[in-house]
C-alpha positions in Angstrom: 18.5 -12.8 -7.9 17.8 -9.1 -8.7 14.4 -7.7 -9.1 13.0 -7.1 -12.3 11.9 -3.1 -12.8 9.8 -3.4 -16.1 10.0 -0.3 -17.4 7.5 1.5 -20.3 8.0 0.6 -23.7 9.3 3.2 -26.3 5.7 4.3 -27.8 6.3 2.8 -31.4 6.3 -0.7 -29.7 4.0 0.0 -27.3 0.7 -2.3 -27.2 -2.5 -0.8 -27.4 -4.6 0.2 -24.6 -7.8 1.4 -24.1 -8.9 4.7 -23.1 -8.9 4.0 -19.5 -5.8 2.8 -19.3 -4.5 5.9 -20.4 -5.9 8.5 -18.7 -4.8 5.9 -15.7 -1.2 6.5 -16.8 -1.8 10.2 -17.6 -3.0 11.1 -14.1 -0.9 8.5 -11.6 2.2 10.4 -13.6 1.0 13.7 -12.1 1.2 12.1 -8.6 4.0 10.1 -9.0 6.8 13.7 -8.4 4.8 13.9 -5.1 6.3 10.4 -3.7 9.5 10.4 -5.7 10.8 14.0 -3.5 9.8 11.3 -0.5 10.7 8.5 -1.1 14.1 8.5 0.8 12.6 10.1 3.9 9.2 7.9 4.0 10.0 5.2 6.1 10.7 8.4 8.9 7.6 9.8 8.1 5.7 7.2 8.1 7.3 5.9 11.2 6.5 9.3 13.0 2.7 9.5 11.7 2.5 6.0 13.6 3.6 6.8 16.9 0.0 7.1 18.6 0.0 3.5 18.0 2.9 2.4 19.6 4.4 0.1 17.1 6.3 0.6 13.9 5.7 0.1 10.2 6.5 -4.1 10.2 4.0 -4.1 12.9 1.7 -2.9 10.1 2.8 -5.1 7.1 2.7 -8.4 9.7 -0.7 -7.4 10.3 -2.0 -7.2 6.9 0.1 -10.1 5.9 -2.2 -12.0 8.8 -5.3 -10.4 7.1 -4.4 -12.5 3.8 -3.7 -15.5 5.6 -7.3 -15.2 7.6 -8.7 -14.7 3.7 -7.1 -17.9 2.5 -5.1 -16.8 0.3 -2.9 -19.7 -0.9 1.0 -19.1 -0.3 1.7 -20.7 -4.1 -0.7 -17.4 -5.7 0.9 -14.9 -7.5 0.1 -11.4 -5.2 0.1 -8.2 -6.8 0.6 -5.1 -5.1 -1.1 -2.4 -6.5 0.9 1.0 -4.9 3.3 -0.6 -3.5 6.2 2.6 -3.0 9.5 1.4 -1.3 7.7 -2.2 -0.5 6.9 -1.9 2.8 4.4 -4.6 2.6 5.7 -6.0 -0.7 8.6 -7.1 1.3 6.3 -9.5 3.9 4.8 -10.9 1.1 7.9 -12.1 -1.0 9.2 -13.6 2.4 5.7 -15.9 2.1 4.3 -16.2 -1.1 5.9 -17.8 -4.2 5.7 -15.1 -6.6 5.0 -11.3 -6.2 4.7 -8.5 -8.3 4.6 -4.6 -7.2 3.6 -1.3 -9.5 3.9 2.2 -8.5 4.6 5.3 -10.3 6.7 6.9 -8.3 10.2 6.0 -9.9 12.5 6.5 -6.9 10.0 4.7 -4.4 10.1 1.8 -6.8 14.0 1.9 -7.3 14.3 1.4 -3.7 11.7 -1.6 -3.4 13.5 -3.2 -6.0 16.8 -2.8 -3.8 15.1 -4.0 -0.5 13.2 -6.9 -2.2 15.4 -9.2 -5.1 12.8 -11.4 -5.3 9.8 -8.9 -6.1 8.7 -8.9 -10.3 8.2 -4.8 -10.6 6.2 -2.7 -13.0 6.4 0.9 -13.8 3.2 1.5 -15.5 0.0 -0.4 -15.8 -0.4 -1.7 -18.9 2.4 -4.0 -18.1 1.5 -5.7 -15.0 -0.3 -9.3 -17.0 -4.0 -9.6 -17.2 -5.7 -12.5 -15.4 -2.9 -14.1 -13.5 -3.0 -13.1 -9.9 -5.0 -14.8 -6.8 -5.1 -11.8 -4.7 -4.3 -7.9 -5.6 -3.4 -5.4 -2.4 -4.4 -1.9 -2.6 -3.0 -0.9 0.8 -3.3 2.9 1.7 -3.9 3.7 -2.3 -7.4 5.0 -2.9 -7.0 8.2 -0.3 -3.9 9.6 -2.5 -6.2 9.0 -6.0 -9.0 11.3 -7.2 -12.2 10.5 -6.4 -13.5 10.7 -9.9 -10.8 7.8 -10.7 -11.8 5.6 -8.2 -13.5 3.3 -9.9 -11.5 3.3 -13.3 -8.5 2.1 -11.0 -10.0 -0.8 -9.5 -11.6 -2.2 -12.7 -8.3 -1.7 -13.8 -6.8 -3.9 -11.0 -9.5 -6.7 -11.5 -8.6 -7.4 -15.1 -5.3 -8.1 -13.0 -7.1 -11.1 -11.0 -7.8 -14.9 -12.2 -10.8 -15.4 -12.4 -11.9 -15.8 -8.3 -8.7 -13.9 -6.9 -9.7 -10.9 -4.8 -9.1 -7.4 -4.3 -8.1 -6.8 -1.0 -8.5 -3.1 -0.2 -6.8 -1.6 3.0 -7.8 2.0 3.8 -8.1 4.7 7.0 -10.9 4.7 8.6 -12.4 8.4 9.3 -15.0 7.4 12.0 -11.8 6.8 14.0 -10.8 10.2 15.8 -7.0 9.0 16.4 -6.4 8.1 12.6 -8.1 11.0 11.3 -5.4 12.8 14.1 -2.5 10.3 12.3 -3.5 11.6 9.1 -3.7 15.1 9.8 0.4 14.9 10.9 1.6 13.0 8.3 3.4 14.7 6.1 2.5 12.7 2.8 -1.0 12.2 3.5 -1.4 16.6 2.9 -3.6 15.2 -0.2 -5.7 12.4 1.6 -9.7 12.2 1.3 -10.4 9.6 3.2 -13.3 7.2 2.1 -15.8 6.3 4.5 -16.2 2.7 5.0 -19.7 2.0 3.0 -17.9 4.2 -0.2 -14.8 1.5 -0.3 -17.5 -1.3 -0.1 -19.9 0.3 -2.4 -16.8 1.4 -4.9 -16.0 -2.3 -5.3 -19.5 -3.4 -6.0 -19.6 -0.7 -8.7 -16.0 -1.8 -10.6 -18.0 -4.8 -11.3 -16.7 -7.6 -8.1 -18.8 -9.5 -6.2 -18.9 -11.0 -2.9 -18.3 -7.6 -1.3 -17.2 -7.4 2.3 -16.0 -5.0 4.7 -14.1 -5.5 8.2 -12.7 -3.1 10.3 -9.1 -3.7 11.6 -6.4 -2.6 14.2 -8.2 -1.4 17.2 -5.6 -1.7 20.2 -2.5 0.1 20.8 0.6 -1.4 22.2 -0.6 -0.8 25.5 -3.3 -3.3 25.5 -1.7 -5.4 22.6 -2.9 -8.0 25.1 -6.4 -7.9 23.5 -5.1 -8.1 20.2 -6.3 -11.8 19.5 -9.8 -10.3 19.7 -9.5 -8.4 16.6 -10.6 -10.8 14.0 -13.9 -11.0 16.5 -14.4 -7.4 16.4 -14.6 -6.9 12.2 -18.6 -5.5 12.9 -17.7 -2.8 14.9 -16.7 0.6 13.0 -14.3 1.8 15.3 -11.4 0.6 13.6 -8.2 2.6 12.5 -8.5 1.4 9.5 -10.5 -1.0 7.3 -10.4 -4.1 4.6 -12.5 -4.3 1.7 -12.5 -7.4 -0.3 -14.3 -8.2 -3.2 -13.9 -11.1 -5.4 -13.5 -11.4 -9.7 
C-alpha cells in the first residue's frame, strides 16, 4: 500500500478556515524552502549533530516511541505527527500503532517520508489533517524552528486535532543542558533554533487551552554509560536532561 500525500485543494474548493489557520499556512510556507534544500542531506546532518551522544537517529525515535508507551498511549489510536520531515519518528510509529498520519510543509521532506513509510496517511497543509480524531499528537523537535509569536496559535491548532482526552506530546531541547545547547550550535539546520526553556513549553500548553500539564526531562546518559539507562524514567524531576516532554491533555 502506498502512502497517501493529501495535497491542498485548488482555492475555489477549498473549505473555509479561520483566521488562524491561515496565517498558520502563510508563515509554515516561509519555512518550509528552508527544509526542502535539506531534506536529502538531513538524515547526515542530523546523524553528525548527534555524535556527542554516541548513538544514531533510531536510537532517538525508539526512545520517544518508549516515551508513548510509558504515557499509555493505546497501540489501536490514531497518532498524528505534527512536523514530521522525512519520518524519522513517523516511521517507529507506523511499525506500532494501527493508523498514523504525518504533516509537514516542507514538500520534498514529505515526499521522502511518504517513500520510507507506505503505511503513513500524509498531509500537506493544515487544514486537512481531520479535527477531533487522534489519541495522541507528536510535536517532536517543532516549536524551536517556529516563531515565538506563533507558538501558541500552533498548538491550539494541533488540539482541535485530538479526541476529546488525546494528548499533546511535546518533545524539545533542553537549554539548561550545556552538551545540547553545544549539539545545537553544530547542527546545520538548527542555524534558526530558540530554544524554549522547560517552564515556557509547560506554560505554552497551559495557555493553548490543555490541561493536565506535565513536564519530564529525558535522555540523560550517553552510550558510554547506556548501562544506567533504565534509570531514566526515575530521573523525569531533574532538569538536566538533553531534552524534554511536555504533555498536556484535550
Amino acid at each position: 500500500m502506498s502512502s497517501r500525500v493529501l495535497v491542498a485543494p485548488k482555492p475555489e474548493g477549498a473549505k473555509a478556515c479561520d483566521a488562524r489557520t491561515r496565517v498558520l499556512i502563510a508563515r509554515v510556507a516561509l519555512g518550509s524552502e528552508k527544509f526542502d534544500g535539506v531534506a536529502a542531506s538531513y538524515d547526515t546532518l542530523y546523524e553528525q549533530s548527534l555524535a556527542a551522544s554516541g548513538e544514531s537517529k533510531e536510537y532517538f525515535a525508539r526512545y520517544k516511541l518508549a516515551c508513548l508507551s510509558r504515557l499509555g498511549v493505546a497501540r489501536d489510536e490514531p497518532v498524528l505527527d505534527w512536523g514530521c520531515g522525512v519520518g524519522n519518528v513517523l516511521g517507529p510509529l507506523a511499525t506500532e500503532y494501527r493508523e498514523v498520519h504525518g504533516y509537514d510543509p516542507s514538500s520534498e521532506s514529505l515526499k521522502l517520508a511518504g517513500e520510507r513509510i507506505p503505511k503513513a496517511t500524509l498531509h500537506a497543509r493544515p487544514g486537512d489533517v481531520p479535527d477531533g480524531r487522534f489519541g495522541a499528537a507528536i510535536l517532536s523537535g517543532v516549536l524551536h524552528h517556529v516563531a515565538v509569536d506563533e507558538h501558541r496559535a500552533l498548538v491550539e491548532t494541533v488540539r482541535e486535532k485530538l479526541r476529546p482526552g488525546g494528548r499533546i506530546v511535546v518533545f524539545e531541547h533542553n537549554p539548561l543542558n550545556p552538551v545540547t545547547r553545544r549539539a545545537v550550535r553544530a547542527c546545520e539546520f538548527d542555524d534558526d533554533a530558540v530554544l524554549l526553556w522547560p517552564w515556557q513549553a509547560r506554560r505554552l500548553l497551559r495557555s493553548a487551552g490543555l490541561r493536565d500539564v506535565r513536564l519530564d526531562f529525558i535522555v540523560f546518559f550517553p552510550r558510554p554509560l547506556a548501562p544506567l539507562r533504565p534509570l531514566e524514567p526515575h530521573l523525569a524531576w531533574l532538569p538536566f536532561g538533553a531534552q524534554v516532554m511536555v504533555v498536556g491533555t484535550r
